[in-house]
N, C-alpha and C positions, 0 to 999 in steps of 0.2 A: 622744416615742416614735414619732410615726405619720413627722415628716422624717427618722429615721434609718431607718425599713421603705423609706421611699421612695429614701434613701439607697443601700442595701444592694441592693431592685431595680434600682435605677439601674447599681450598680456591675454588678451581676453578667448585667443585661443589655449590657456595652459587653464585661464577658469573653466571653458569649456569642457576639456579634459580630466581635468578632475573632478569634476560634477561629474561625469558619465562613470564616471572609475567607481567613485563614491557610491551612486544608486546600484551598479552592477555587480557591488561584487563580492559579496556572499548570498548563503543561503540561510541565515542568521535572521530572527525578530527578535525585540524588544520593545519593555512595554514601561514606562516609568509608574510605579505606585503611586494609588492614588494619596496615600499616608506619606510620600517623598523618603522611603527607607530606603530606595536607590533601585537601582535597572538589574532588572531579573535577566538570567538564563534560558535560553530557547536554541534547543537545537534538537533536531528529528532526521534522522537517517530511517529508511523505508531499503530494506535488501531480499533477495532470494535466491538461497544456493552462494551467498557471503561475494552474490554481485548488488554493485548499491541503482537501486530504483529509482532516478531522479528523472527519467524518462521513462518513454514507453520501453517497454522489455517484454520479450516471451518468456515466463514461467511454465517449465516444466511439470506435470503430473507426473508423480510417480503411480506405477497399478501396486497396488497390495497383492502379495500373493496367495494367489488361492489353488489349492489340490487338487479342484476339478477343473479349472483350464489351465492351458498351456502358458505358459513366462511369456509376458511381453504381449501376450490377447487380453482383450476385453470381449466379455460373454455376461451375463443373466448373471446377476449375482455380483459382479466386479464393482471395486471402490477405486478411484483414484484423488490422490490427496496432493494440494499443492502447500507450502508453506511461506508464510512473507511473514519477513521481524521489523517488527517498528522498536527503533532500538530511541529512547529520549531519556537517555540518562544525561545525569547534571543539568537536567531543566526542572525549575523551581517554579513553574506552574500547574495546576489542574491542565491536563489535556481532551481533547475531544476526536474520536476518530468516527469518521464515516467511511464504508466500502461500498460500493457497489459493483454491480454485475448486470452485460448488457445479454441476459439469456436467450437472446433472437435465435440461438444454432442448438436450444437445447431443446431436445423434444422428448416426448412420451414415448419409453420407462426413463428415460435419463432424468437426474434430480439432482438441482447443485446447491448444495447447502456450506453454514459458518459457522467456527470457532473463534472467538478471543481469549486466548490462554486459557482453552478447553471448557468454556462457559460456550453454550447456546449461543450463536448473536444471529440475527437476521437482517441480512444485506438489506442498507437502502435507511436504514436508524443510526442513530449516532448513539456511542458508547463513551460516558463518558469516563476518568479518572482522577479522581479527587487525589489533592494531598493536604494534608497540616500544614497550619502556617510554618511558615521559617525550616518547615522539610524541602529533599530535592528528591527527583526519581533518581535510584541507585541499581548497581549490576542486579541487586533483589529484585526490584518492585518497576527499571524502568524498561525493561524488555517486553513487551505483547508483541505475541503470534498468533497471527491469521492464519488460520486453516479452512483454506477449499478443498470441499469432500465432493468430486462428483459420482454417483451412484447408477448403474446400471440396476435397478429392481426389478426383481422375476415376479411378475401378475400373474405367472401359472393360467392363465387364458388365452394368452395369444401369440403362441409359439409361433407361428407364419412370421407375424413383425418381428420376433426377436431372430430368425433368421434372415430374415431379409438383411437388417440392419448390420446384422456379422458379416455377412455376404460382399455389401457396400460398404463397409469399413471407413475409410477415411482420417480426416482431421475436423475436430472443432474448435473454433476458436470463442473465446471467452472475456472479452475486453471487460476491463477489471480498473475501477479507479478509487483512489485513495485518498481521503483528503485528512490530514491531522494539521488540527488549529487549537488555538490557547481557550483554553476555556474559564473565561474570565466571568 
């Protein structure tokens, strides 16, 4: 009696464990057609700087250099651009990406604006990306890069703030999130 309780726990602790194994462990969707031609492809790597973004991570701005200030300042007139690659190649669905951006640290002249593979997009819309039937996103068509531009602009009125602001220098931070799902 007491080897088959041990039995019984035994078993029903290796189901346990493999159900946990099972639900945890990729980062893999699929989705069965609705036509039954069989289980599509999903897979979505988000990187910047060729480290991969499955967490929260700081992204670096690079400053663009400019003639009239000095390497490594921002002043009136400075761009800083950040880059993140949504790489979903070999995924055989339409995709859909949404960014946003929690602007709370960005104030007046600062201006933070988007790119998706150098098209216009504005944070906070989903973009989406169609493909043909029986196509998959390839090293061509499945790369999109996000480009964050932030922009010091010179209003030429009110030189005071724009030194104050040099003066006080600092760090902003930019909490930036990303959401790419199957756009079915």
């Amino acid at each position: 009696m007491l080897k088959s309780k041990a039995k019984l726990i035994a078993l029903a602790f290796v189901i346990f464990a493999i159900s946990f194994i099972a639900l945890n462990s990729t980062n893999y969707a699929a989705y069965l057609k609705s036509n039954n031609e069989g289980i599509t492809n999903w897979k979505v790597a988000i990187t910047s700087d060729a480290k991969d973004l499955k967490d929260t991570r700081k992204i670096k701005f690079e400053l663009e250099d400019n003639p009239n200030i000095a390497k490594g300042k921002i002043a009136p007139v400075s761009k800083a651009k950040a880059k993140i690659e949504i790489d979903c190649k070999n995924t055989n669905v339409p995709i859909e990406i949404l960014a946003t951006a929690d602007e709370t640290e960005i104030t007046n002249p600062l201006k933070l604006s988007a790119k998706i593979d150098d098209e216009e997009y504005i944070l906070g819309t989903s973009k989406i990306f169609e493909l043909e039937d029986g196509k998959i996103f390839t090293d061509e068509n499945g790369k999109k890069t996000l480009t964050l531009e932030l922009a010091w602009d010179y209003n030429g009125g009110n030189d005071n703030l724009d030194t104050t602001l040099g003066i006080i220098g600092g760090k902003i931070s930019i909490p930036v999130t990303i959401n790419v799902k199957q756009h079915i």
